[in-house]
C-alpha positions as CSV (number, residue, x, y, z in Angstrom):
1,X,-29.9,-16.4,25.8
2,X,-28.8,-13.5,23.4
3,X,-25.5,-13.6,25.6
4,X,-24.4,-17.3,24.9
5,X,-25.7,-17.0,21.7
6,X,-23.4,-14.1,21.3
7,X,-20.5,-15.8,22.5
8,X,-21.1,-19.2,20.3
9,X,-21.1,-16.6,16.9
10,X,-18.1,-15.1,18.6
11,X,-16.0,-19.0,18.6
12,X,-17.2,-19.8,15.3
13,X,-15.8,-16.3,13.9
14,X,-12.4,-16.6,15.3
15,X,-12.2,-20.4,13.6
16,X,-13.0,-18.7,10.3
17,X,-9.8,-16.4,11.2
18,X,-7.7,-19.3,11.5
19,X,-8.7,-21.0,8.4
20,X,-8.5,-17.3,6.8
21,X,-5.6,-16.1,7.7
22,X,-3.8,-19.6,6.9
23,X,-5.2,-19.6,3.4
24,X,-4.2,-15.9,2.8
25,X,-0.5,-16.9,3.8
26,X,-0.2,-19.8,1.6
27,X,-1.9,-17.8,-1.5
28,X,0.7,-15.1,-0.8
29,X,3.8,-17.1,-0.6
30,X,3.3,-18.6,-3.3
31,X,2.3,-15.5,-5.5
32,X,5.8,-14.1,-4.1
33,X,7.6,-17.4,-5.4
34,X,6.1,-17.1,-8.7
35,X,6.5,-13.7,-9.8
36,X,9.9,-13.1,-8.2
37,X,8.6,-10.7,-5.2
38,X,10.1,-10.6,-1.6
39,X,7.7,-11.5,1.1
40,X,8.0,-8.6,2.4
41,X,6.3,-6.8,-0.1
42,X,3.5,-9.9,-0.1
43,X,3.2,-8.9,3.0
44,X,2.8,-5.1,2.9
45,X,0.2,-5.7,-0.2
46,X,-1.8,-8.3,-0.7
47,X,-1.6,-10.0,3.0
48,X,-1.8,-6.6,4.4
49,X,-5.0,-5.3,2.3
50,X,-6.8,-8.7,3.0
51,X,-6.6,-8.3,7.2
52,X,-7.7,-4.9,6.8
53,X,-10.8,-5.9,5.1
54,X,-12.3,-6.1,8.4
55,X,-12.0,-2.5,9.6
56,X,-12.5,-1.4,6.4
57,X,-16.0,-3.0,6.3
58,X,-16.1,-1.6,10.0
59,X,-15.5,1.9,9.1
60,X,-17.7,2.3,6.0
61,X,-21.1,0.7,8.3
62,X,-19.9,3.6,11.1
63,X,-19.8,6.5,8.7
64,X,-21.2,9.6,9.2
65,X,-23.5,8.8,12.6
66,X,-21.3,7.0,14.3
67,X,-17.8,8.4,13.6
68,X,-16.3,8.3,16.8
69,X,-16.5,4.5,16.0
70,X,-13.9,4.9,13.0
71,X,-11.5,7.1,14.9
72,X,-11.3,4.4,17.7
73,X,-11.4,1.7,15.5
74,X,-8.3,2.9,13.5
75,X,-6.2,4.0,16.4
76,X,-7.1,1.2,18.6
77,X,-6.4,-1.4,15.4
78,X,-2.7,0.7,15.3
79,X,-1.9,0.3,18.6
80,X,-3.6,-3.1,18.7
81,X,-0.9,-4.3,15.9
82,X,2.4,-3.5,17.2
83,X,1.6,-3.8,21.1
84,X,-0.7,-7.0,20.7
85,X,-0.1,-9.2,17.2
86,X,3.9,-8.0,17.0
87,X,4.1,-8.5,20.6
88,X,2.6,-12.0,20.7
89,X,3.8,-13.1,17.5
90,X,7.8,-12.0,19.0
91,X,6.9,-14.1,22.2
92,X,6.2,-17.3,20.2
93,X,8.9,-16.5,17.3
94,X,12.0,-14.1,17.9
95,X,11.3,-11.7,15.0
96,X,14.3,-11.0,12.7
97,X,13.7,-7.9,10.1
98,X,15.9,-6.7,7.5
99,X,17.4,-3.4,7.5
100,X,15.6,-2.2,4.7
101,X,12.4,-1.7,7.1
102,X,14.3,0.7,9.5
103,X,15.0,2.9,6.5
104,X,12.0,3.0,4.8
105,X,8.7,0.9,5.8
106,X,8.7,2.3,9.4
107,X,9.7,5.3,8.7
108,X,6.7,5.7,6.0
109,X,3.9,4.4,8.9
110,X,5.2,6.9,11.2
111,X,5.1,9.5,8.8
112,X,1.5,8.7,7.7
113,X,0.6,9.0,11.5
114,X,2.1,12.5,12.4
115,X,-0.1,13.3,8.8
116,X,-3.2,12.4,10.8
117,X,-2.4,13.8,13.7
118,X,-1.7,17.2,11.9
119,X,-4.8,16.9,10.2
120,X,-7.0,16.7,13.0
121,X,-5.6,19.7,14.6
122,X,-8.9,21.5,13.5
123,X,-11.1,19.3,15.3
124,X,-12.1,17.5,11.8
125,X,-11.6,14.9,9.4
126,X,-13.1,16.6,6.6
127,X,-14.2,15.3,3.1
128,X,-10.9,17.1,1.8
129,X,-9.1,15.7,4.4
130,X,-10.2,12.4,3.6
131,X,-9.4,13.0,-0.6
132,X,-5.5,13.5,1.1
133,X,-5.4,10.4,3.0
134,X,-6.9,8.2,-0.4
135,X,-4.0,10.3,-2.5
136,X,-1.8,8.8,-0.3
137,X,-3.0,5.8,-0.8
138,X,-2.1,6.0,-4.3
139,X,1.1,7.4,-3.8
140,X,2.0,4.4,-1.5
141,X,0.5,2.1,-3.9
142,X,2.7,3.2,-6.5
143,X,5.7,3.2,-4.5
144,X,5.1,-0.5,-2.8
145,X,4.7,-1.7,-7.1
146,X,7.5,0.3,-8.5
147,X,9.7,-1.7,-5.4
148,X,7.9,-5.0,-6.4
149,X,8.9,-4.3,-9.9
150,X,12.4,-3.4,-9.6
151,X,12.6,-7.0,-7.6
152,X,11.7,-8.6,-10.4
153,X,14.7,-7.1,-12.4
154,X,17.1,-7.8,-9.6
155,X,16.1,-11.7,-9.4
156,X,16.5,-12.9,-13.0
157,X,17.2,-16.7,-12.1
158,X,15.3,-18.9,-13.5
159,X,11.4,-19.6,-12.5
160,X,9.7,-23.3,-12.8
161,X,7.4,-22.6,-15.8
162,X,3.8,-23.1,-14.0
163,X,0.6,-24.4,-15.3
164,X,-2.0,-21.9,-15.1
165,X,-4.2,-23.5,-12.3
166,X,-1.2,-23.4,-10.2
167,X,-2.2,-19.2,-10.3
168,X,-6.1,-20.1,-10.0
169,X,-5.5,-22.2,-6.8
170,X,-3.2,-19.3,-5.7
171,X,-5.2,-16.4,-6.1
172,X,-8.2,-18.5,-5.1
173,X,-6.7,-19.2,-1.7
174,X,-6.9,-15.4,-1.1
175,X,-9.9,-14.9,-2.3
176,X,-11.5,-17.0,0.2
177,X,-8.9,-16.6,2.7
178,X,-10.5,-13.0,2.3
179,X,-13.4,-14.2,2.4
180,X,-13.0,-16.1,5.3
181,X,-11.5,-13.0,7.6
182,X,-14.2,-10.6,6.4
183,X,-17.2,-12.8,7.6
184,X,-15.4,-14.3,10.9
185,X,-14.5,-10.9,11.8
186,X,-18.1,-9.9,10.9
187,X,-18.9,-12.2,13.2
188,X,-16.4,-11.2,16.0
189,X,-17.1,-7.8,16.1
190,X,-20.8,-7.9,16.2
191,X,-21.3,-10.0,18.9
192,X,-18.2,-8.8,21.1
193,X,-19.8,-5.5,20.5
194,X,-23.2,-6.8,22.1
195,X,-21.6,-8.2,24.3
196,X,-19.7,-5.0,25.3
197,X,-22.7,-2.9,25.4
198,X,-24.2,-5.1,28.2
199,X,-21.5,-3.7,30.2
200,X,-22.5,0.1,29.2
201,X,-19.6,0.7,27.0
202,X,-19.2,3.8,25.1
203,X,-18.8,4.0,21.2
204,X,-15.3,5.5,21.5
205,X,-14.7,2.8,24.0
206,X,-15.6,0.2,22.0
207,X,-13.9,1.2,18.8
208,X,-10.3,1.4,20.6
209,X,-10.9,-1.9,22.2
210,X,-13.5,-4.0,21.3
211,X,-13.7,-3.3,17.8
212,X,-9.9,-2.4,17.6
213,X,-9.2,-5.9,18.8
214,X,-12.1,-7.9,16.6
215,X,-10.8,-6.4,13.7
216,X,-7.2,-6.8,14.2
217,X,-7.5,-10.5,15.2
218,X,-7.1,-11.2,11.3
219,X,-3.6,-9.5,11.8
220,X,-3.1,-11.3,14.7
221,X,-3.8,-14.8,13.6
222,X,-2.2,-14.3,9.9
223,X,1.0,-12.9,11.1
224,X,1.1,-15.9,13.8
225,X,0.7,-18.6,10.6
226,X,3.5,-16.8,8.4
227,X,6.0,-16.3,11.5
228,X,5.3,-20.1,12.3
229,X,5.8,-21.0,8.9
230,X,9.3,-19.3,8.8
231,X,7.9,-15.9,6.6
232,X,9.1,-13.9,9.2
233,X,8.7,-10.8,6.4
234,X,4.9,-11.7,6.0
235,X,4.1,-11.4,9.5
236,X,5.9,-7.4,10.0
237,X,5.4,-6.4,6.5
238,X,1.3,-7.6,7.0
239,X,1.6,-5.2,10.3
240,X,3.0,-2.1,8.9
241,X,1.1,-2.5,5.6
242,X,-2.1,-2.9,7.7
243,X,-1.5,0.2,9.8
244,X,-0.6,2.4,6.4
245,X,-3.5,1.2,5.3
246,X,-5.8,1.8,8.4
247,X,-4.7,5.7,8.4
248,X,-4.7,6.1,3.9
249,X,-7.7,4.1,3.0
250,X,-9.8,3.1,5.8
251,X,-9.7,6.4,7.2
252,X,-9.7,8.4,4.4
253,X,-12.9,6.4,3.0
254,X,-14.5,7.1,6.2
255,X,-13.7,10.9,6.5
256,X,-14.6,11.1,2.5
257,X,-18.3,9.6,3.3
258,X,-19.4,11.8,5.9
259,X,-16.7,13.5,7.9
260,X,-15.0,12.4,11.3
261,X,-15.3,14.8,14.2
262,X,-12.1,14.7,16.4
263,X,-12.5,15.5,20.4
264,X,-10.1,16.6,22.9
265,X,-8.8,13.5,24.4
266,X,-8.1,11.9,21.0
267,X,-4.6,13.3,20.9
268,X,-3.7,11.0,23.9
269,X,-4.8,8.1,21.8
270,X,-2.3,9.8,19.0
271,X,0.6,9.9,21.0
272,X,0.5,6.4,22.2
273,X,-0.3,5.2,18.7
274,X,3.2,7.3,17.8
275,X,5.0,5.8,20.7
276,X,4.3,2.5,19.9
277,X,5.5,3.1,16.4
278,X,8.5,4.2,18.0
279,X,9.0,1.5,20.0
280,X,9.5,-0.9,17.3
281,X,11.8,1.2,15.3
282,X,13.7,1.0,18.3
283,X,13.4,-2.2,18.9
284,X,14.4,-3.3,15.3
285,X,17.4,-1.4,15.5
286,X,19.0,-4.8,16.5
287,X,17.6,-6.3,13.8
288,X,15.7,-8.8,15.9
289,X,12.2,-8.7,18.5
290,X,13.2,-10.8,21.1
291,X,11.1,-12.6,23.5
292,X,11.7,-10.1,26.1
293,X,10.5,-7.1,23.9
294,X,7.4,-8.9,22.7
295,X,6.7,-9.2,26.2
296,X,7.4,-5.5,26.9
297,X,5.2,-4.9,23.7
298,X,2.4,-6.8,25.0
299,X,2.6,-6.0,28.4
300,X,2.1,-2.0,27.3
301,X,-0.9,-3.0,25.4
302,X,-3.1,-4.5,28.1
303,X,-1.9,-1.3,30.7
304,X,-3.3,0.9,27.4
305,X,-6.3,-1.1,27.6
306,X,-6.7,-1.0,31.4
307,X,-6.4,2.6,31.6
308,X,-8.6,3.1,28.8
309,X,-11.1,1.0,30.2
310,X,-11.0,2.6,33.6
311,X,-10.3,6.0,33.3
């Protein structure tokens, strides 16, 4: 009974994903519109802070006792992002990307990684470590405002005077788009996570998968809507916004609350993170994900998860 019971929470979550994520998209673009702001940006800010309310809310129940949860949840989310939403999202739409991501978005999440991987080199995410990740955070923040600012300077034209409402109706479509995501990936998680454990899962196990997946379905199903809906540069900026975000806030709030211990075999995790990263520098160097590389994306991800499942 708990089972199907399980499973039911687990539908009605990922419909509160779709109605989320649509929301968030349509409160974004418009924002963008108004205040003169590419969607890129949209994307790597607002879009990309909402879908990582999930492992954020993931991470802070998991700190301290059950840290191995975090760890896996943040790696497996990473990976989970480029090999599963990019992936899917290129199969449906061929992705095209402007150059400006090759030389400095990308760039900035692959940096941010090698920074947690030399981090953890001493077997520990300390409190310390964790105050480094959140100053990157603010360092980021600042960056990703100064280039919204200096978008506004460089597109003068003329805006359609709005009535205020027109921002309340915006601003309240993220809210509960939000809204939405947290609580149907609330749901997700939980009871794919009891549902895992009936199988004897371990915690690591289930934060690089089952967790990683739950909370990345926001990502998924929010870059799907804005690719659909022709905001290509919602669906990657949301991606490499999220993962930024994953490494500077979610894991530096979880290392700053109690500390994350880092084993051995982690570092495999790491690399494949890295390589993934990698992978769609490369692929964007083209300036377009094809179907073909979406499916080469995707296909990597489920060998990851079939090795990590069975090794």
């Amino acid at each position: 009974m708990e089972i199907a019971v399980s499973a039911v929470l687990t539908v009605v979550g990922l419909v509160m994903l779709c109605l989320g994520g649509n929301w968030l998209v349509s409160g974004g673009v418009t924002i963008a519109k108004k205040f003169r702001i590419s969607n890129l940006v949209i994307g790597m800010t607002i879009v990309a802070y909402g879908t990582s309310t999930p492992e954020l809310a993931a991470s802070v129940a998991a700190a301290g006792e059950h840290s191995a949860i975090i760890l896996g949840n943040i790696i497996g989310s990473n990976i989970a992002n480029v090999g599963m939403v990019i992936g899917i999202a290129a199969i449906i739409v061929p992705l095209t990307v402007r150059k400006s991501v090759l030389k400095k978005e990308i760039p900035i999440m692959l940096g941010v990684s090698v920074l947690l991987v030399l981090i953890s080199i001493d077997g520990e995410l300390s409190q310390y470590d964790g105050l480094l990740l959140l100053g990157g955070l603010g360092i980021f923040t600042v960056y990703t405002f100064r280039d919204a600012m200096k978008q506004r300077k460089e597109n003068p034209e003329k805006i359609e005077q709005s009535k205020s409402n027109v921002y309340l109706k915006s601003f309240g479509l993220i809210g509960l788009g939000v809204g939405l995501l947290a609580i149907g990936a609330h749901l997700t998680v939980d009871n794919a996570v009891i549902l895992a454990k009936e199988f004897g899962l371990s915690e690591k196990i289930i934060g690089l998968t089952v967790i990683a997946i739950g909370t990345s379905l926001p990502e998924l199903i929010t870059s799907i809507i804005a690719i659909r809906k022709g905001h290509t540069d919602i669906g990657v900026g949301n991606i490499i916004g999220s993962n930024i975000y994953n490494i500077l806030m979610i894991m530096g709030v979880g290392a700053t609350l109690g500390g994350v211990m880092i084993s051995s075999d982690v570092y495999v995790d790491y690399a494949i993170m890295i390589l993934f990263s990698l992978s769609l520098l490369i692929a964007l160097k083209t300036g377009i994900i094809n179907r073909v590389m979406g499916i080469c994306l995707a296909v990597g991800y489920v060998v990851y998860l079939a090795v990590t499942f069975f090794k």
